[in-house]
N, C-alpha and C positions, 0 to 999 in steps of 0.2 A: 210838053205835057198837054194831052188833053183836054180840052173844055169841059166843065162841068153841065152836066144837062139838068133840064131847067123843069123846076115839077113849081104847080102854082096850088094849093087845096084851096079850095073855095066852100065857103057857109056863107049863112048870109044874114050873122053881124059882126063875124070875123074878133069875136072877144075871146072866145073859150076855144072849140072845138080845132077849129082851123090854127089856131095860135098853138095850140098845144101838139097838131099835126106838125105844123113847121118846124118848131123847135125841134122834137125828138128826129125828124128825118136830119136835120142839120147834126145833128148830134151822132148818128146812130151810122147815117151813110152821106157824110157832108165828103169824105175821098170822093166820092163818083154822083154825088146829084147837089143839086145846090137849091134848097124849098123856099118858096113865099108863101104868100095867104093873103086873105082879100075876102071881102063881104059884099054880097051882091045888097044888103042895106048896109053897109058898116057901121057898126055902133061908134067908132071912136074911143072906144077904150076896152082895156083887156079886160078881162074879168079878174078880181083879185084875186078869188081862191085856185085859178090857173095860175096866173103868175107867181104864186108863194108855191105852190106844187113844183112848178117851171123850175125856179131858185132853189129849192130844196135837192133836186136831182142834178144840180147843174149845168139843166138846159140853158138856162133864160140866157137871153141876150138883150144890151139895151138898145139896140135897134130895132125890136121887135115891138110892132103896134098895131091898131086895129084902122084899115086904110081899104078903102074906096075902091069898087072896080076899075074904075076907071084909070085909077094910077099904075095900072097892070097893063092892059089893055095890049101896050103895043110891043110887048116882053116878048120874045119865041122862045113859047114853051114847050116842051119836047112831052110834059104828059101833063093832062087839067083833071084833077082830083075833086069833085064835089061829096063834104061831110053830113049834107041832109038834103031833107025831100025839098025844101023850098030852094035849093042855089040850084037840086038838080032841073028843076020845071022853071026857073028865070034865070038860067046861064048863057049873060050873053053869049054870041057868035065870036070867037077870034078872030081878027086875024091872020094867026100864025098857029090857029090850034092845032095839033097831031092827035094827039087821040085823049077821048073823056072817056074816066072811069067812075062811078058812082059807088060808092062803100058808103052808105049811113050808120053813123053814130048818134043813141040818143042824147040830148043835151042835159048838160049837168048843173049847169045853170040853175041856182034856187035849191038844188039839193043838200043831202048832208057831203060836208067834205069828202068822204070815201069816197062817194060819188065820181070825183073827180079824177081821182086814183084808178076805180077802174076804168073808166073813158080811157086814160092816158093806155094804160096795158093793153086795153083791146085795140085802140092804134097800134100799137106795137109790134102785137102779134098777126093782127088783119091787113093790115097797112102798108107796113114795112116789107113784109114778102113781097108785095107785089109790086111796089118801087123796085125794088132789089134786080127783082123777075124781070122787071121793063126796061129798066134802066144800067142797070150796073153790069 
């Protein structure tokens, strides 16, 4: 069997956007790609109303947390996904990086819950293609 290739989404506090990114790729195309996530500040903690959304769809996993670039770092990642303007302007260097893609999502953080619903869908629908596309 072959390895799963290795996609990492970077934001950067790694609670919401990126957490929400990893799950549904795990979910959606875990056969052929296998996602992390990571904050170029990491907050250390998910954001709640993501992780009840996550639970709700049957993403969530409870390995999934909000964790520090640097515990990434020496991963070879086969593709580095940054979810906003700020991971895209402070992403560290790899290295083992192959290739960076830039797709921003605005953050839903603070908003009303729908909010968060559509973030997840337009990952899904923006996102996921292009994993697919690169990887799979």
């Amino acid at each position: 069997m072959s390895q799963k290739k290795q996609v990492l989404i970077l934001c950067t506090g790694n609670s919401c956007r990126s957490i929400m990114a990893e799950a549904l790729i795990n979910a959606k195309l875990g056969d052929c790609v296998e996602a992390q996530s990571s904050g170029v500040k990491a907050s250390g903690a998910v954001n709640p109303h993501a992780k009840t959304l996550l639970k709700n769809k049957g993403y969530w996993r409870e390995s999934y947390h909000s964790k520090v670039i640097e515990s990434v770092l020496e991963t070879k990642f086969d593709l580095i996904i940054t979810v906003c303007d700020h991971a895209k302007e402070t992403c560290p260097m790899f290295p083992h990086a192959v290739k960076t893609i830039h797709l921003g999502f605005d953050d839903p953080s603070g908003k009303e819950v729908e909010e968060y619903e559509k973030t997840l869908q337009l990952i899904e629908i923006e996102l996921l293609p292009i994993i697919k596309k690169e990887l799979c």
